[in-house]
C-alpha positions in Angstrom: 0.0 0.0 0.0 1.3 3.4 -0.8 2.3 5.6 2.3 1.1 8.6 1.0 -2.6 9.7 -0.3 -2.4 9.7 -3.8 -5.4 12.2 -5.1 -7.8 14.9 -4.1 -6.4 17.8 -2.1 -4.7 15.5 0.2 -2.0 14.5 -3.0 0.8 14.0 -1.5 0.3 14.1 2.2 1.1 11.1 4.3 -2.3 8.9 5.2 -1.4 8.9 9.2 -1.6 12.8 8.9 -4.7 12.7 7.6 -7.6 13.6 10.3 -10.0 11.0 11.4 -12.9 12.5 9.8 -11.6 12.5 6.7 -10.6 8.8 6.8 -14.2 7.9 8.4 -15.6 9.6 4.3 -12.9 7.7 2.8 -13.9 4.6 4.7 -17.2 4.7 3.8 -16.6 4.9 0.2 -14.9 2.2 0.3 -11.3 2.9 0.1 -9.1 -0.2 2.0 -6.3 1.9 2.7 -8.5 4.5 5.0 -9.5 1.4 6.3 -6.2 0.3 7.3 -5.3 3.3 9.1 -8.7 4.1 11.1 -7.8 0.0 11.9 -4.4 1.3 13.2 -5.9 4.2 15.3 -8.6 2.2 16.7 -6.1 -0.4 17.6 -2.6 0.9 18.6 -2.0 1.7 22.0 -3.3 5.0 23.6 0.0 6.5 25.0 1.2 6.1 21.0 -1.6 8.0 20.2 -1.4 11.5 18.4 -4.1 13.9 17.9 -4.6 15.4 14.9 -7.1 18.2 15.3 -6.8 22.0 17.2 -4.8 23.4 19.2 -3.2 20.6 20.8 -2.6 18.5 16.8 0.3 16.5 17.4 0.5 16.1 21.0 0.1 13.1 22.8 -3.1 11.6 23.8 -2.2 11.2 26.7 -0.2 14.3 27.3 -4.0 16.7 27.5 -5.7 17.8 30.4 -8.0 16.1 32.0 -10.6 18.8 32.2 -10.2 18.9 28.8 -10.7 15.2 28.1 -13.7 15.4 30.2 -15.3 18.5 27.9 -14.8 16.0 24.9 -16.7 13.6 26.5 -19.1 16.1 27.7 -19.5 17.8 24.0 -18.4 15.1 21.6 -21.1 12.5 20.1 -20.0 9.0 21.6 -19.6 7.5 18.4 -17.0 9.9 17.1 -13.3 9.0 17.0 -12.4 11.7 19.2 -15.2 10.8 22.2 -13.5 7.3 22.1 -9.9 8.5 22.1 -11.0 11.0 25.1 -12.4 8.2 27.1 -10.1 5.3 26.3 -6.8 8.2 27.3 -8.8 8.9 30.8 -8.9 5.0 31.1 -5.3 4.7 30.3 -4.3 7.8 33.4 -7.0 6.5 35.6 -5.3 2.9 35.8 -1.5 4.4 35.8 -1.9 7.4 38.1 -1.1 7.9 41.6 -3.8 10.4 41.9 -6.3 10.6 43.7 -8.6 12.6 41.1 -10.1 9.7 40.3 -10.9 8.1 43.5 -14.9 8.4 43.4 -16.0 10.5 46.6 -18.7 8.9 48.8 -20.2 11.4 50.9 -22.0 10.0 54.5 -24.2 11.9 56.4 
């Protein structure tokens, strides 16, 4: 398979720099090789991740804020790539964190 995307106004660019949303179109026309890469997103380890959208385009995954993490889950449709990214990342620093911000708080009266 070619590394880079061969036509439209993409030409040229490499397919892992292409965003997610433009893949999903790509997908769903059919093309295998967007295929193979939303496969590679989906499926390759979270702190590898890179995100490729806003401000914060080619930081880590796991690298974002929390509180930012938490507005994409809070504003983000749950089927979109970025939703699952958000929650699988917040998965990945709730498991290897010391910290107690994710301790659930039980209140007694």
């Amino acid at each position: 398979m070619l590394d880079t995307i061969e036509f439209g106004i993409y030409s040229g660019l490499e397919w892992n720099k292409l965003s997610t949303e433009y893949l999903h179109g790509l997908a769903d026309m059919g093309n295998l090789q967007a295929k193979n890469e939303l496969d590679k997103i989906y499926n390759s380890p979270i702190q590898n991740q890179i995100v490729g959208f806003g401000k914060f385009a080619r930081y880590k995954w796991i690298d974002l804020d929390v509180d930012y993490l938490y507005w994409i889950l809070d504003n983000i449709d749950t089927s979109n790539i970025k939703y699952i990214l958000a929650k699988r990342t917040l998965k990945y620093i709730e498991e290897h964190s010391n910290s107690e911000e994710f301790i659930d708080v039980i209140y007694v009266d």
